[in-house]
MARSE-422434 format. One record per residue (C-alpha): x, y negated, z. Coordinates in nm, 2 decimals, always signed. Each point is the difference from the previous one (the first is absolute). Layout:
N
+--------+--------+--------+
|     xx |     yy |     zz |
+--------+--------+--------+
|      X |      Y |      Z |
...
+--------+--------+--------+
//
This chain:
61
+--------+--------+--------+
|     xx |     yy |     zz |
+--------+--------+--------+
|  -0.12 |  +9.85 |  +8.07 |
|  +0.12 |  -0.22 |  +0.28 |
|  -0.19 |  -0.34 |  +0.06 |
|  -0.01 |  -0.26 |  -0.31 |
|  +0.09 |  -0.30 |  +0.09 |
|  -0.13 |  -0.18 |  -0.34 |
|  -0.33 |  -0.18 |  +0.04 |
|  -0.31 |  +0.06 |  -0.19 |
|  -0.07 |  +0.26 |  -0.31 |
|  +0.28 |  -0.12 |  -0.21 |
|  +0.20 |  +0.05 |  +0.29 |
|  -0.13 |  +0.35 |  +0.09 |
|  +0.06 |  +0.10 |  -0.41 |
|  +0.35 |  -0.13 |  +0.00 |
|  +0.08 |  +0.26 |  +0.34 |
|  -0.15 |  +0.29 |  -0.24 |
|  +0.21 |  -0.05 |  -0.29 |
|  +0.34 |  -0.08 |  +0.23 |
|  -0.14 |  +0.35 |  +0.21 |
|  -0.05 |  +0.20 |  -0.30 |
|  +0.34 |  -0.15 |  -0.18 |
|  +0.17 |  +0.08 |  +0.30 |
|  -0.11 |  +0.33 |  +0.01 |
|  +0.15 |  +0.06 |  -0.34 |
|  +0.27 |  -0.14 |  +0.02 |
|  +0.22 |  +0.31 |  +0.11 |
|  -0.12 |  +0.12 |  -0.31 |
|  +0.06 |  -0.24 |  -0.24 |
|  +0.38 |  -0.02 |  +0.17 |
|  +0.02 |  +0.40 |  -0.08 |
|  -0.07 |  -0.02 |  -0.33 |
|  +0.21 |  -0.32 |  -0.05 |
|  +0.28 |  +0.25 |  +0.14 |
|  -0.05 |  +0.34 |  -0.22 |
|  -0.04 |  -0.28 |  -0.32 |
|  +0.35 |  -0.11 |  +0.13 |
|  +0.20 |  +0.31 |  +0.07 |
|  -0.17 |  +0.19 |  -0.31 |
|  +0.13 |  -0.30 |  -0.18 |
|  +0.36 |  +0.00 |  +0.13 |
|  +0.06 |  +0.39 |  -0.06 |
|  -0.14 |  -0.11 |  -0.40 |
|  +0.26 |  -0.32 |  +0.01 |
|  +0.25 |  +0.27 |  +0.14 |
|  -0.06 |  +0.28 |  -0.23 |
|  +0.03 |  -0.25 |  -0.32 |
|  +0.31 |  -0.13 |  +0.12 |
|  +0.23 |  +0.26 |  +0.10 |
|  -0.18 |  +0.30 |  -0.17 |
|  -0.12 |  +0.33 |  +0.19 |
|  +0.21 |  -0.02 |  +0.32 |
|  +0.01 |  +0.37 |  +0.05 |
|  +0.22 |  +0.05 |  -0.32 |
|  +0.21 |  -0.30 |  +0.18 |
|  +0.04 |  +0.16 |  +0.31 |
|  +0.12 |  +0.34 |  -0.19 |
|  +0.27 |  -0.17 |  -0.17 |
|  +0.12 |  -0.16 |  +0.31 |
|  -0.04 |  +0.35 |  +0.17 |
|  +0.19 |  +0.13 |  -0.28 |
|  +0.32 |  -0.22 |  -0.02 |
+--------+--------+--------+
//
């Protein structure tokens, strides 16, 4: 950790927890991302169905 430039023990315990939540953040932001894109294939796959039988009929035609 770099210098803290809050003063006394409060100060020393509010540069831990921003440290150690900074550390995690990367993460916290992964996981926010698979939740998202395992989400949007679901939303996907309810609304237009299984896309490989799509992309057969348009093949197909």
């Amino acid at each position: 950790m770099r210098r803290c430039f809050l003063k006394g023990l409060a100060g020393d315990a509010i540069n831990a927890i921003f440290s150690a939540a900074g550390l995690n953040l990367p993460k916290l932001l992964r996981g926010f991302l698979f939740a998202l894109i395992l989400w949007l294939s679901q939303l996907e796959k309810s609304r237009f169905g299984n896309s490989v039988q799509w992309n057969h009929a348009l093949a197909a035609a």
